[in-house]
Backbone of each chain as ProteinMPNN parsed JSONL, in Angstrom:
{"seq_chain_A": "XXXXXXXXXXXXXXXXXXXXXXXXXXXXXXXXXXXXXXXXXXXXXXXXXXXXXXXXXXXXXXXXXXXXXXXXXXXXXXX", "coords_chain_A": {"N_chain_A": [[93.898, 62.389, 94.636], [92.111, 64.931, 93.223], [89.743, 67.731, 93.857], [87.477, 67.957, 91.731], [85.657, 70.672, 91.522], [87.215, 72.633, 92.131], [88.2, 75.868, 92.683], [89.61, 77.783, 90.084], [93.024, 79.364, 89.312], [93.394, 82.317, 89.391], [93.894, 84.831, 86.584], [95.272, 87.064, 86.681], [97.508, 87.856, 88.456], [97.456, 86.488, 91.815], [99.711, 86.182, 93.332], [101.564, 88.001, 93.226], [101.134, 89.963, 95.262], [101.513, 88.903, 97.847], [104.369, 89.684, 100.328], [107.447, 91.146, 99.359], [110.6, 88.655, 99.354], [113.271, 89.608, 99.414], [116.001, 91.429, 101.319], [116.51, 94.847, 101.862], [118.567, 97.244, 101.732], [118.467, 100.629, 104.098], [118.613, 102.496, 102.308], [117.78, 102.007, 99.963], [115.36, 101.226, 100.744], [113.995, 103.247, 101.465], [114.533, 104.281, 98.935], [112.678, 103.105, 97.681], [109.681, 103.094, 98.834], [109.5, 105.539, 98.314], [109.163, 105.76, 95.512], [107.38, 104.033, 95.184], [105.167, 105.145, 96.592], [104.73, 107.267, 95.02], [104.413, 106.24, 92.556], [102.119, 105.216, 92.663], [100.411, 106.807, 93.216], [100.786, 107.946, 91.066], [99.652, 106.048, 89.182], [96.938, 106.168, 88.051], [97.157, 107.79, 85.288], [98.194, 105.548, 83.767], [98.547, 103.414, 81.549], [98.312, 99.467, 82.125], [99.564, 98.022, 79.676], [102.428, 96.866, 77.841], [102.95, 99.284, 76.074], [104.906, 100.894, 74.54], [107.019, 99.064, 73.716], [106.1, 97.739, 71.398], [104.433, 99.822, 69.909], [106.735, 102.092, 69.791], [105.437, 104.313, 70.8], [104.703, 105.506, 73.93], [102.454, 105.747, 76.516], [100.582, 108.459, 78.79], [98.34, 109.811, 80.525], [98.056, 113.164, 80.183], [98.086, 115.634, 82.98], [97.347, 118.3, 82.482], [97.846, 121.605, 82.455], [97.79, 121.163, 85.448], [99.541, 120.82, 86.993], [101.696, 122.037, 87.029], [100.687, 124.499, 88.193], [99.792, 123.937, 90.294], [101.903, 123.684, 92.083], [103.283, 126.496, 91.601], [101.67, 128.145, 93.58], [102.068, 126.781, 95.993], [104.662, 127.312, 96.225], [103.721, 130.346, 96.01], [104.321, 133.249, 98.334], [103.544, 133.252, 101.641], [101.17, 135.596, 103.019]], "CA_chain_A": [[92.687, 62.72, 93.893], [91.717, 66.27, 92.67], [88.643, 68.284, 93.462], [86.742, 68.654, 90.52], [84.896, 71.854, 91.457], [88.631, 73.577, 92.55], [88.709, 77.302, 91.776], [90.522, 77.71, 88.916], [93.443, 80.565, 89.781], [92.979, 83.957, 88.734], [95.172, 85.23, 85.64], [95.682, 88.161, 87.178], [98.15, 86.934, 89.794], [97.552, 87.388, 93.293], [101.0, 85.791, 94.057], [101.972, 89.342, 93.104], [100.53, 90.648, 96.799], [102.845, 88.607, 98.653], [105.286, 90.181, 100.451], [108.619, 90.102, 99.025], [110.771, 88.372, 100.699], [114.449, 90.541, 99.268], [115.979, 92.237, 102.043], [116.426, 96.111, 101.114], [119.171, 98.302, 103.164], [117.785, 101.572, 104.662], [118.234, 103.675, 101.514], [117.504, 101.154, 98.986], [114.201, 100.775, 101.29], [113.358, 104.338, 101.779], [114.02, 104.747, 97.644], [111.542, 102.083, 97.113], [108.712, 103.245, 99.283], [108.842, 106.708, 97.806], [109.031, 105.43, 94.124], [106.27, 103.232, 94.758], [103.845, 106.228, 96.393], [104.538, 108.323, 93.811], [104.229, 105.199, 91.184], [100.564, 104.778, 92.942], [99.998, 108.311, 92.763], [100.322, 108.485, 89.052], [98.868, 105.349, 88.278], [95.885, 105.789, 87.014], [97.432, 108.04, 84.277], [98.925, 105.04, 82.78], [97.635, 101.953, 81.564], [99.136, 98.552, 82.144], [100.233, 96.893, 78.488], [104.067, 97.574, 77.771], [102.856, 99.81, 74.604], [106.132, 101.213, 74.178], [107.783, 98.244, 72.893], [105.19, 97.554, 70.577], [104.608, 100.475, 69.176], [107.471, 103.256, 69.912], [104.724, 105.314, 71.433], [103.922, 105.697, 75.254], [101.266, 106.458, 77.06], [100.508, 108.906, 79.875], [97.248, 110.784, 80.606], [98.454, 114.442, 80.508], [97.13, 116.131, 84.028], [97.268, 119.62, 81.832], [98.647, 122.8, 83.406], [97.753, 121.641, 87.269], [101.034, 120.36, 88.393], [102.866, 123.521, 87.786], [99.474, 125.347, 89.036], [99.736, 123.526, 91.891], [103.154, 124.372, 92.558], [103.345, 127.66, 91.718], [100.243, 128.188, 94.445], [103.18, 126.373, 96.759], [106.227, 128.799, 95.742], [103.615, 131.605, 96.56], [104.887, 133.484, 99.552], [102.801, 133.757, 102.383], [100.75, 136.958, 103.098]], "C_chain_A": [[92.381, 64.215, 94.029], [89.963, 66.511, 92.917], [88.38, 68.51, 92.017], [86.374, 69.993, 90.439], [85.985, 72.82, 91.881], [88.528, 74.513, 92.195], [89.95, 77.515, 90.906], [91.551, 79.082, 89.067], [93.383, 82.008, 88.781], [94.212, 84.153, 87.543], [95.878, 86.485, 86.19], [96.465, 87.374, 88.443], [98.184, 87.736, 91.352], [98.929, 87.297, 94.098], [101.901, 87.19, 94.21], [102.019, 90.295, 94.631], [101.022, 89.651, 97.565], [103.666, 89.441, 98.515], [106.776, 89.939, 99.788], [109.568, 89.58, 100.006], [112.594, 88.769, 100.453], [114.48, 91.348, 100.454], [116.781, 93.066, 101.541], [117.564, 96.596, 102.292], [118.104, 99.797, 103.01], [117.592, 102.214, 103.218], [117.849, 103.168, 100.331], [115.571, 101.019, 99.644], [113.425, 101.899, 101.269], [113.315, 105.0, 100.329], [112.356, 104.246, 97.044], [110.085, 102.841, 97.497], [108.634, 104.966, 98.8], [108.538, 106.865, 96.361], [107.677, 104.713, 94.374], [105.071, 104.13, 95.408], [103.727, 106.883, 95.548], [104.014, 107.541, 92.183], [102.71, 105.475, 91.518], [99.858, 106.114, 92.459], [99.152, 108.762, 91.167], [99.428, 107.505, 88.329], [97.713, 105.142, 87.124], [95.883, 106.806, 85.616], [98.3, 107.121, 83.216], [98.168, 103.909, 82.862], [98.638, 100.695, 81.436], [99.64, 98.123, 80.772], [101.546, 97.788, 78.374], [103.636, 98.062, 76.104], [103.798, 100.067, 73.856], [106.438, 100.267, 73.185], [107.004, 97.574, 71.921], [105.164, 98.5, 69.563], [105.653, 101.765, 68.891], [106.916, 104.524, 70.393], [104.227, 104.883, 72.697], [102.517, 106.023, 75.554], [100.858, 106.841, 78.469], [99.733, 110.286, 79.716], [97.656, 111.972, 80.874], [97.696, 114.838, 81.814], [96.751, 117.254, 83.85], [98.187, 120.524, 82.698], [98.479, 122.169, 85.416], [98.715, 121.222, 87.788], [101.32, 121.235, 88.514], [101.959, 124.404, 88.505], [99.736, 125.546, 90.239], [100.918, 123.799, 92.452], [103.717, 125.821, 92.346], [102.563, 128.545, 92.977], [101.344, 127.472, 95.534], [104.252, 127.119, 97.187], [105.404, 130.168, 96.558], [103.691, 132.348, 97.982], [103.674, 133.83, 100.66], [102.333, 135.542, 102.89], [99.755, 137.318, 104.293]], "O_chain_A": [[92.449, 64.65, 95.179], [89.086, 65.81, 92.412], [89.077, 69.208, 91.28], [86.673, 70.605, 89.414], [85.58, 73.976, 91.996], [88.748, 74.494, 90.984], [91.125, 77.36, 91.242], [90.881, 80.107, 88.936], [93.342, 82.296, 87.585], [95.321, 83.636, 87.677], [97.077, 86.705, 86.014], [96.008, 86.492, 89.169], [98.601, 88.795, 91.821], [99.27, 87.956, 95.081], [102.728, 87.404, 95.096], [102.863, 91.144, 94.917], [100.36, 89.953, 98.558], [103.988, 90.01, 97.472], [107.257, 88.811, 99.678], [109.523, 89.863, 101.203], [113.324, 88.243, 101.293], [113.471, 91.947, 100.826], [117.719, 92.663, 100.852], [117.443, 96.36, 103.494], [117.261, 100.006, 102.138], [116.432, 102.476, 102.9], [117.52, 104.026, 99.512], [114.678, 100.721, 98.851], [112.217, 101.757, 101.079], [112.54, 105.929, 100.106], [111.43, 104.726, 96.391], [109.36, 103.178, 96.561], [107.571, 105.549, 99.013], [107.855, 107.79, 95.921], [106.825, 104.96, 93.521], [103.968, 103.969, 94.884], [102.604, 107.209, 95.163], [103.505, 108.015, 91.167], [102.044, 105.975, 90.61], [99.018, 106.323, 91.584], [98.179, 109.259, 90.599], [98.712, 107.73, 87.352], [97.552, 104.508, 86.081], [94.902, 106.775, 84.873], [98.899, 107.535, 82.223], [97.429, 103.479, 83.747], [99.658, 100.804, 80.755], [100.716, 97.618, 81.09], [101.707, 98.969, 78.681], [103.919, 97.386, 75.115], [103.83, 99.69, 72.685], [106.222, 100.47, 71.991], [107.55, 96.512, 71.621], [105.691, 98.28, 68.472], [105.468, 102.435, 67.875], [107.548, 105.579, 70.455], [103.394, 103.978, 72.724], [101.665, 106.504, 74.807], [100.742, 105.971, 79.332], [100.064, 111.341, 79.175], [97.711, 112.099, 82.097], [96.554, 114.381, 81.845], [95.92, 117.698, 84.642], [99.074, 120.153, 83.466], [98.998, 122.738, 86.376], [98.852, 121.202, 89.011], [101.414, 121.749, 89.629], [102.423, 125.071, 89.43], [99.879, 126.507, 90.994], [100.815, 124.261, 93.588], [104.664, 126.182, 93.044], [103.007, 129.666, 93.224], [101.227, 128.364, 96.374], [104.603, 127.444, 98.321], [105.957, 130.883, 97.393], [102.939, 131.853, 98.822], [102.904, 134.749, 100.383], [103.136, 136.461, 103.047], [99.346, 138.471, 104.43]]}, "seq_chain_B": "XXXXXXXXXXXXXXXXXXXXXXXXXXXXXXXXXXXXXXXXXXXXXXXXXXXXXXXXXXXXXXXXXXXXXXXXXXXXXXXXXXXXXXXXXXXXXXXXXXXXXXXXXXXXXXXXXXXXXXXXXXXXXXXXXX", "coords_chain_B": {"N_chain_B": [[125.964, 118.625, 84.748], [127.073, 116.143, 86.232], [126.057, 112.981, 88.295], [124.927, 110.844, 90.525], [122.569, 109.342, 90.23], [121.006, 106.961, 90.653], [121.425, 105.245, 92.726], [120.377, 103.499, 94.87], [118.897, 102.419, 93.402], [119.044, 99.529, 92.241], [118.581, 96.429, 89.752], [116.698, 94.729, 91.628], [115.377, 96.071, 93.144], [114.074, 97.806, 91.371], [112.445, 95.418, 89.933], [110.61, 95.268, 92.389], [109.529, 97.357, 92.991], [108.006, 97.457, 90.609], [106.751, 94.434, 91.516], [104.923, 95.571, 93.247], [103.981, 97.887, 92.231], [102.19, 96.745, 90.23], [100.534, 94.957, 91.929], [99.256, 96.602, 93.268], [97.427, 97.74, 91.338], [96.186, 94.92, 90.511], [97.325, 93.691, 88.697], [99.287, 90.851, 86.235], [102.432, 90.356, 87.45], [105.377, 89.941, 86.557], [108.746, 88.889, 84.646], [109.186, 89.784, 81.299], [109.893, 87.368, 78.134], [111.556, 88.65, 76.184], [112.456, 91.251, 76.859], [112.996, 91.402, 79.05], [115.787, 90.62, 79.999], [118.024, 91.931, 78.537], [117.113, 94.751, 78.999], [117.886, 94.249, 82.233], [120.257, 94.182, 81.714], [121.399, 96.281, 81.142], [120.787, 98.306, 82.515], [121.567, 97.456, 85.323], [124.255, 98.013, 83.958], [124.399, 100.69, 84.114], [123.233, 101.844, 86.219], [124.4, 102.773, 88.594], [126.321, 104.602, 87.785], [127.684, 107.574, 87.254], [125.935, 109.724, 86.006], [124.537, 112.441, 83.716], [121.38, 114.47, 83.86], [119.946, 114.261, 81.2], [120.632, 111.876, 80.5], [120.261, 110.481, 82.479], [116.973, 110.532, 81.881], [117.123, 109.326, 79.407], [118.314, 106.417, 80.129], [116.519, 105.559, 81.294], [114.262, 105.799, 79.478], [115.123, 104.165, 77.591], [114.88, 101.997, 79.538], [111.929, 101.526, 79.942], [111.47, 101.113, 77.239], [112.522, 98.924, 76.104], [110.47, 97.443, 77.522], [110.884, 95.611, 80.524], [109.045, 94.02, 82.16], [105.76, 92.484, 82.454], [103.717, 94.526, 82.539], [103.049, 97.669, 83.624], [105.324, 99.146, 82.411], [105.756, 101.659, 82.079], [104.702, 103.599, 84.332], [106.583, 101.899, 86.073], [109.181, 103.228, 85.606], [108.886, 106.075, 85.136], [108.109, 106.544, 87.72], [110.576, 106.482, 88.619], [112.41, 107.821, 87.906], [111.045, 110.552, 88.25], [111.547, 110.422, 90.945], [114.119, 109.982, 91.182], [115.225, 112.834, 91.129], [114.611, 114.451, 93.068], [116.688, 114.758, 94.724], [118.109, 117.209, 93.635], [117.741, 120.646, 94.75], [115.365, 122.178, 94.556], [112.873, 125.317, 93.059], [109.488, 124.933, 94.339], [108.072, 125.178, 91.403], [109.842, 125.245, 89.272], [110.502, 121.957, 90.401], [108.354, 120.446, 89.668], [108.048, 121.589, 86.93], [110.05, 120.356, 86.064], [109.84, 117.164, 86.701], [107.27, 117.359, 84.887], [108.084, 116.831, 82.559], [110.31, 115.098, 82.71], [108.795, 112.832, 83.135], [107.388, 113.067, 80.882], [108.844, 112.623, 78.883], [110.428, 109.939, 79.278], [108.342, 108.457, 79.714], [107.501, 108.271, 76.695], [106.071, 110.275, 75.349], [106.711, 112.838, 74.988], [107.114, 115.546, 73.359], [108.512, 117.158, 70.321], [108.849, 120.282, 71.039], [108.52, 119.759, 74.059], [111.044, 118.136, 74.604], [112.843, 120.065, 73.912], [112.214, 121.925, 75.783], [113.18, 120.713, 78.09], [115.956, 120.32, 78.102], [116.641, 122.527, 77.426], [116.097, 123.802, 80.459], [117.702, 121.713, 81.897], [120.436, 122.612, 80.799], [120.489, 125.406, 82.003], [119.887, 124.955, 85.011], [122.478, 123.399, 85.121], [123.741, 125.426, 84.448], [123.448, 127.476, 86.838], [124.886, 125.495, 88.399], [123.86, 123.736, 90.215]], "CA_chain_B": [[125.703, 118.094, 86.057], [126.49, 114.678, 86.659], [125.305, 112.451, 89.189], [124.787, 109.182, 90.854], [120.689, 109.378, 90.176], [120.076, 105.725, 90.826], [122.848, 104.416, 93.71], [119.546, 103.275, 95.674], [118.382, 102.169, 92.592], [119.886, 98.317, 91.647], [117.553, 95.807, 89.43], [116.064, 93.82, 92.511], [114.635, 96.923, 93.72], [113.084, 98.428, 90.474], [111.748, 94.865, 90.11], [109.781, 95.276, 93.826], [108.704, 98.524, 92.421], [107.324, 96.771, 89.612], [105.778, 94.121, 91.58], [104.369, 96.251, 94.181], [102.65, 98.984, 91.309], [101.277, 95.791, 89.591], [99.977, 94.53, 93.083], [98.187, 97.766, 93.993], [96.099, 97.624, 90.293], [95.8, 93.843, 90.503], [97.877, 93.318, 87.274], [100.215, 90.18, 86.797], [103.927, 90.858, 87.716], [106.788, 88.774, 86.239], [109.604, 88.979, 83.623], [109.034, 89.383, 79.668], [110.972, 86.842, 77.902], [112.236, 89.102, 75.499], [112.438, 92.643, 76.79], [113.918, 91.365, 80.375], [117.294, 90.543, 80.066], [118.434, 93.586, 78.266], [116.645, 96.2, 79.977], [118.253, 94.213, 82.875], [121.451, 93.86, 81.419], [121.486, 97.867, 80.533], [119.907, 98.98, 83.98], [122.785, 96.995, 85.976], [125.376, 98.334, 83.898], [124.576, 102.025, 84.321], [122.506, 102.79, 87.661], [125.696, 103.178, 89.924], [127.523, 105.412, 87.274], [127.626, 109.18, 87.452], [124.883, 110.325, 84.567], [123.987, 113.375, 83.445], [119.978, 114.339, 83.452], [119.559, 113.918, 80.179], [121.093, 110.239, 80.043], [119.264, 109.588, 83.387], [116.007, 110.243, 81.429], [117.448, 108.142, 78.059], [118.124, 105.595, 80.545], [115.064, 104.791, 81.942], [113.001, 105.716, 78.495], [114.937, 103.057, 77.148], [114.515, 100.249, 79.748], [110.963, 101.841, 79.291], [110.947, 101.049, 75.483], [112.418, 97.164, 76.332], [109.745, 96.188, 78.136], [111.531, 94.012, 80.616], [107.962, 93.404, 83.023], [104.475, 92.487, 81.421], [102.887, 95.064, 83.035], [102.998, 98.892, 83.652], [106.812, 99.304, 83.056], [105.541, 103.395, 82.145], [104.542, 103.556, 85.548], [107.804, 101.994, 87.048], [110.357, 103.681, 85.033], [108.737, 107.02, 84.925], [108.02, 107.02, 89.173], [111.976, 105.913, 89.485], [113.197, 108.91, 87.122], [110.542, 111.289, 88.963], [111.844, 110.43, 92.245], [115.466, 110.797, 91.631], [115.951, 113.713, 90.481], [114.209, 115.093, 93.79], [117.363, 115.143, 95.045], [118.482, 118.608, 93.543], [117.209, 121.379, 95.418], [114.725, 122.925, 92.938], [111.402, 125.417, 93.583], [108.302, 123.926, 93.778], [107.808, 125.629, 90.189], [111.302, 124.757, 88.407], [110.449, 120.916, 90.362], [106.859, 120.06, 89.175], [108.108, 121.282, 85.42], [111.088, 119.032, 85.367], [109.19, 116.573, 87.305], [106.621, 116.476, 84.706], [109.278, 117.002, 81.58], [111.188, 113.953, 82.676], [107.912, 111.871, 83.026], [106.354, 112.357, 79.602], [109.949, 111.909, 78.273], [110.491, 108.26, 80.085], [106.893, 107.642, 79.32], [107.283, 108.089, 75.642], [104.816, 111.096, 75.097], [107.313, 114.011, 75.342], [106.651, 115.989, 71.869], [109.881, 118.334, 70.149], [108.551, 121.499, 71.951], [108.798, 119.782, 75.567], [112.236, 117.808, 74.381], [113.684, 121.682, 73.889], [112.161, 122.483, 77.263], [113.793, 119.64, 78.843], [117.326, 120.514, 77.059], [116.943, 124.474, 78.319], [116.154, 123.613, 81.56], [118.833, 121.326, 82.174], [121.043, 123.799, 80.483], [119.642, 126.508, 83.281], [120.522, 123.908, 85.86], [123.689, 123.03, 84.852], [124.898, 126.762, 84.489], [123.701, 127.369, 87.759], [125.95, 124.718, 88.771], [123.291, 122.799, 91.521]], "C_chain_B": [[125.292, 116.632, 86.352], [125.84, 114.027, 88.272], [125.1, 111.224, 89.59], [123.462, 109.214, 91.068], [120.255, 108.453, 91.151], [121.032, 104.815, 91.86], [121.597, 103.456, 94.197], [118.792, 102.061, 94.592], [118.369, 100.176, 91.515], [118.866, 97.33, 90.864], [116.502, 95.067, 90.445], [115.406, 94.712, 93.235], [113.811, 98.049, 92.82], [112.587, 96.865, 90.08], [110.425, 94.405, 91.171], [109.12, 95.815, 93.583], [107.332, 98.04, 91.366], [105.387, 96.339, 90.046], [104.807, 94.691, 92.383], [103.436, 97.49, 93.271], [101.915, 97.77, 90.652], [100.41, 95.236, 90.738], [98.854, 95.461, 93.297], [96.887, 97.625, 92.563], [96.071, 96.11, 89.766], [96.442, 93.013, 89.14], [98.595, 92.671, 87.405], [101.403, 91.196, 86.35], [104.472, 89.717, 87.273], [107.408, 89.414, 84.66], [108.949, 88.755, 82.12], [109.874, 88.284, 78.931], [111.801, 87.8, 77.023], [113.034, 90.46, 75.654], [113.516, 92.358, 78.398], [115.388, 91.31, 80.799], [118.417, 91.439, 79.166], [118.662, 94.646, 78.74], [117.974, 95.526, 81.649], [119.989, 94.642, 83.139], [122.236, 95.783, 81.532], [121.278, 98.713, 81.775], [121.219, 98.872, 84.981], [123.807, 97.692, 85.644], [125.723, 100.087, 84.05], [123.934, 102.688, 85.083], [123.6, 103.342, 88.609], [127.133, 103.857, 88.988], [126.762, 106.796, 87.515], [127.038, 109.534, 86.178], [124.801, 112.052, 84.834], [122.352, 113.252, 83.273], [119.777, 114.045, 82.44], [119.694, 112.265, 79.532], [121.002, 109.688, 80.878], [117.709, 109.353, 82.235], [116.019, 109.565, 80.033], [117.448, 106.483, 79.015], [116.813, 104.887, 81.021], [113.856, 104.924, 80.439], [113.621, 104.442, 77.616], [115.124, 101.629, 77.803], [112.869, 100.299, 79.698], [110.263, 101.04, 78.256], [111.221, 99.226, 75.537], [111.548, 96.655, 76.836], [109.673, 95.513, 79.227], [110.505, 93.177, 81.847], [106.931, 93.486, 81.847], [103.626, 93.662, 81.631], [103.327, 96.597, 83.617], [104.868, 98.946, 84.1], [106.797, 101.144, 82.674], [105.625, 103.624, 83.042], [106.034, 103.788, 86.407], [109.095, 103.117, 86.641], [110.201, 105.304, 84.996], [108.901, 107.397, 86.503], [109.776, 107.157, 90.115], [112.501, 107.428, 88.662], [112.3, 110.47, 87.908], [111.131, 111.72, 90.527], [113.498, 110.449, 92.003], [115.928, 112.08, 91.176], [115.234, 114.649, 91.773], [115.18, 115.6, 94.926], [118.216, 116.408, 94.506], [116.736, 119.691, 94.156], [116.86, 122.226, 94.447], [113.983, 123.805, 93.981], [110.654, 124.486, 93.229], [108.066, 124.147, 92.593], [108.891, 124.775, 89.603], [110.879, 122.554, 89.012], [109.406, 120.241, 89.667], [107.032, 120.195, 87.278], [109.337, 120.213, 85.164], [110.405, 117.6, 85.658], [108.196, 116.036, 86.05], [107.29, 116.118, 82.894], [109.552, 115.655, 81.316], [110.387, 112.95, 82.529], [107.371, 111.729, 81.835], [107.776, 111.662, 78.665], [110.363, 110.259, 78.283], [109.014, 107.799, 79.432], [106.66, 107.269, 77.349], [106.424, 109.19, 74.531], [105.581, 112.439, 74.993], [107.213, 114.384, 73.488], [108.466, 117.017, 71.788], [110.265, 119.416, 70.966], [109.446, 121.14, 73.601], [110.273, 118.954, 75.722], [113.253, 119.071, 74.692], [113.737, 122.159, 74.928], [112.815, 122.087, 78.157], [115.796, 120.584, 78.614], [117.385, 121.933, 77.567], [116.998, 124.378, 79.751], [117.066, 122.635, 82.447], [120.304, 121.835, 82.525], [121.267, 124.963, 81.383], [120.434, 126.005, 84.671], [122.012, 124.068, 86.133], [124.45, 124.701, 85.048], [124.876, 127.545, 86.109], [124.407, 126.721, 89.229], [124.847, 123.978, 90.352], [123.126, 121.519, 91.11]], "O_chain_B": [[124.225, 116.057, 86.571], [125.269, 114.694, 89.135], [125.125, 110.407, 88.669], [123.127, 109.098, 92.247], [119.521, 108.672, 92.114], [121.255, 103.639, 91.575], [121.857, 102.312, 93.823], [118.254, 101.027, 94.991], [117.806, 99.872, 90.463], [117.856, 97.389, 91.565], [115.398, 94.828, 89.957], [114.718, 94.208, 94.123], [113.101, 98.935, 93.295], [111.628, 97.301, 89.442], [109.555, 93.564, 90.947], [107.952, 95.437, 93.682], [106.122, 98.256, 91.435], [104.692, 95.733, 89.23], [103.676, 94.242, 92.193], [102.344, 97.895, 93.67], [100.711, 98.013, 90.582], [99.275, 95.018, 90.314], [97.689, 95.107, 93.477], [95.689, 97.447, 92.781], [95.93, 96.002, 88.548], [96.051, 91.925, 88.717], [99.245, 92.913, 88.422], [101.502, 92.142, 85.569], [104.063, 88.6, 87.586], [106.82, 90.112, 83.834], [108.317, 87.743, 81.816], [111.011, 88.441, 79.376], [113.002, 87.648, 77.242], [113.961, 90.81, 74.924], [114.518, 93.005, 78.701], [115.951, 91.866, 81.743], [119.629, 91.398, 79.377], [119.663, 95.336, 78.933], [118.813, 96.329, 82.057], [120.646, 95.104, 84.073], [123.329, 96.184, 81.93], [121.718, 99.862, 81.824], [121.827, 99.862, 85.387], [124.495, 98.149, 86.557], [126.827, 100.63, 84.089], [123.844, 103.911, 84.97], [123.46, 104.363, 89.282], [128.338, 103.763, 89.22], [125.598, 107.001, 87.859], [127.815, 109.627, 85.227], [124.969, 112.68, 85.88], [121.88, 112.263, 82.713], [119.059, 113.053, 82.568], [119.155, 111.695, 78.584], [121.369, 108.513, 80.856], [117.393, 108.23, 81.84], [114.937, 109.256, 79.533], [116.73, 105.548, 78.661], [116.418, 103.722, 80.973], [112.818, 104.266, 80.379], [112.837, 103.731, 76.988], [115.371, 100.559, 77.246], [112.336, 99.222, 79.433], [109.148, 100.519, 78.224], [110.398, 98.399, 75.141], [111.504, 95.425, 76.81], [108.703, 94.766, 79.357], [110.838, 92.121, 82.386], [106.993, 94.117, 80.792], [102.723, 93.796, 80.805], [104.348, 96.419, 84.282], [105.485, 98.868, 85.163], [107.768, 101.832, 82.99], [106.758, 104.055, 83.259], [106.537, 104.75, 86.987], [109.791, 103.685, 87.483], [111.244, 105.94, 84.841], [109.635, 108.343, 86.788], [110.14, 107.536, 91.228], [113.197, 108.075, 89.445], [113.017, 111.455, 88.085], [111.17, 112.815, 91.088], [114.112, 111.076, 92.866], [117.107, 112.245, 90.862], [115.287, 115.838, 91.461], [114.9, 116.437, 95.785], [119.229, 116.555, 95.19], [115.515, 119.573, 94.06], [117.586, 122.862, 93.682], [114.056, 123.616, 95.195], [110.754, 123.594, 92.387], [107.634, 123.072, 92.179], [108.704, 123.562, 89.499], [110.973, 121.76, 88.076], [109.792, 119.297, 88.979], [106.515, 119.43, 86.463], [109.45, 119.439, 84.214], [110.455, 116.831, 84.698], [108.061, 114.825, 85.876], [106.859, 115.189, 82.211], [109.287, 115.037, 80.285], [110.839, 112.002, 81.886], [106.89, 110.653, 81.481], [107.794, 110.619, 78.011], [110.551, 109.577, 77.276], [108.831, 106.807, 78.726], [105.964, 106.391, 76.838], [106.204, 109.017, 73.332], [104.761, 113.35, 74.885], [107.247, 113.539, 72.594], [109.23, 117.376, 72.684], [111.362, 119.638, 71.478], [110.383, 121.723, 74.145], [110.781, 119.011, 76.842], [114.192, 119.068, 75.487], [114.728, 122.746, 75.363], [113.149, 122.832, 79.078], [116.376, 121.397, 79.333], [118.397, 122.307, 78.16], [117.973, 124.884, 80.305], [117.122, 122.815, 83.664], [121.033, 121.748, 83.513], [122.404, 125.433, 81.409], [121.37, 126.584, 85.222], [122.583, 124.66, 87.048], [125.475, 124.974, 85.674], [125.876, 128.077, 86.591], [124.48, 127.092, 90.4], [125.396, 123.837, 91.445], [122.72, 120.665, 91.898]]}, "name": "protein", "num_of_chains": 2, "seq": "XXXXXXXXXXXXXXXXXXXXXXXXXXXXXXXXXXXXXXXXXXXXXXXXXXXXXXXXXXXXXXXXXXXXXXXXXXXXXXXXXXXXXXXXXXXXXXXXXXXXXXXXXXXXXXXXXXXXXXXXXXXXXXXXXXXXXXXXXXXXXXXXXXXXXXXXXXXXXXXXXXXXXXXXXXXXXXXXXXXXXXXXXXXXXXXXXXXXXXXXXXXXXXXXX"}
């Protein structure tokens, strides 16, 4: 017999936030974890729907001139 | 200047990627039916060959353009083409413009102008032989 009042599961899947459970060698492990800070990083210049294949157009919030800013301001030699 | 970009790179570990950027912004993770077994098919058959930049960043804009997750495959495909190419020893200047070159390219957003830029700076690259 079934609760009636059962929370109904989220669409958004939390099964997602489980660990996985693939084991990675070292450099397969150490690609991952720097693809996925830098994925987090950028995130919120992109929005989840796969637009692309929909429409042949992407999408990714320009950050304007401050990357190279910011790296040029990096490059500059100490004084 | 070819290259083995993506050795590190095999489908079961740009699927982690996946679910792990869909995890962090709460978005579901899992396979497209239509876009997945392509992109997969296409990904497999040319991560562990020797590319050139320019047909690293075709590669990934078109498992990109397939689709083959429901959910921020811009994201994955752009952070995996960002991050390998960090293996040539650039400046911080020359890295941050290819860096963000290769990302609007993969992402879909790269206009004629920054295509040309891409294509010179490769060019640049390449004649400097790194």
């Amino acid at each position: 017999m079934t609760r009636r009042n059962a929370p109904k599961p989220s669409p958004r899947a939390p099964a997602a936030r489980t660990p996985s459970r693939t084991i990675f060698s070292p450099a397969e492990s150490a690609f991952l974890a720097s693809v996925v800070a830098d994925g987090i990083q950028i995130q919120p210049r992109f929005r989840p729907e796969p637009m692309l294949a929909l429409t042949g157009r992407g999408f990714m919030k320009s950050t304007g001139a401050s990357e190279i800013a910011a790296a040029k301001k990096l490059s500059r030699p100490f004084r | 200047m070819k290259r083995v970009w993506l050795k590190s790179a095999g489908w079961t570990v740009v699927t982690e990627i996946n679910r792990q950027l869909c995890a962090q912004a709460s978005a579901q993770h899992g396979p497209t039916s239509d876009g997945h077994t392509p992109a997969k098919r296409l990904w497999s058959l040319r991560h562990s060959q020797s590319l050139e930049l320019v047909e690293l960043a075709e590669l990934c804009h078109r498992c990109h353009r397939l689709a083959p997750f429901l959910n921020y495959n811009g994201n994955t495909f752009v952070a995996i083409a960002r991050q390998a190419i960090t293996m040539l020893s650039l400046s911080p200047t020359e890295s941050a413009a290819l860096r963000s070159l290769i990302g609007h390219i993969v992402a879909g957003t790269a206009e004629p102008p920054e295509h040309e830029q891409f294509l010179l700076l490769v060019r640049q690259l390449a004649e400097r032989g790194r």
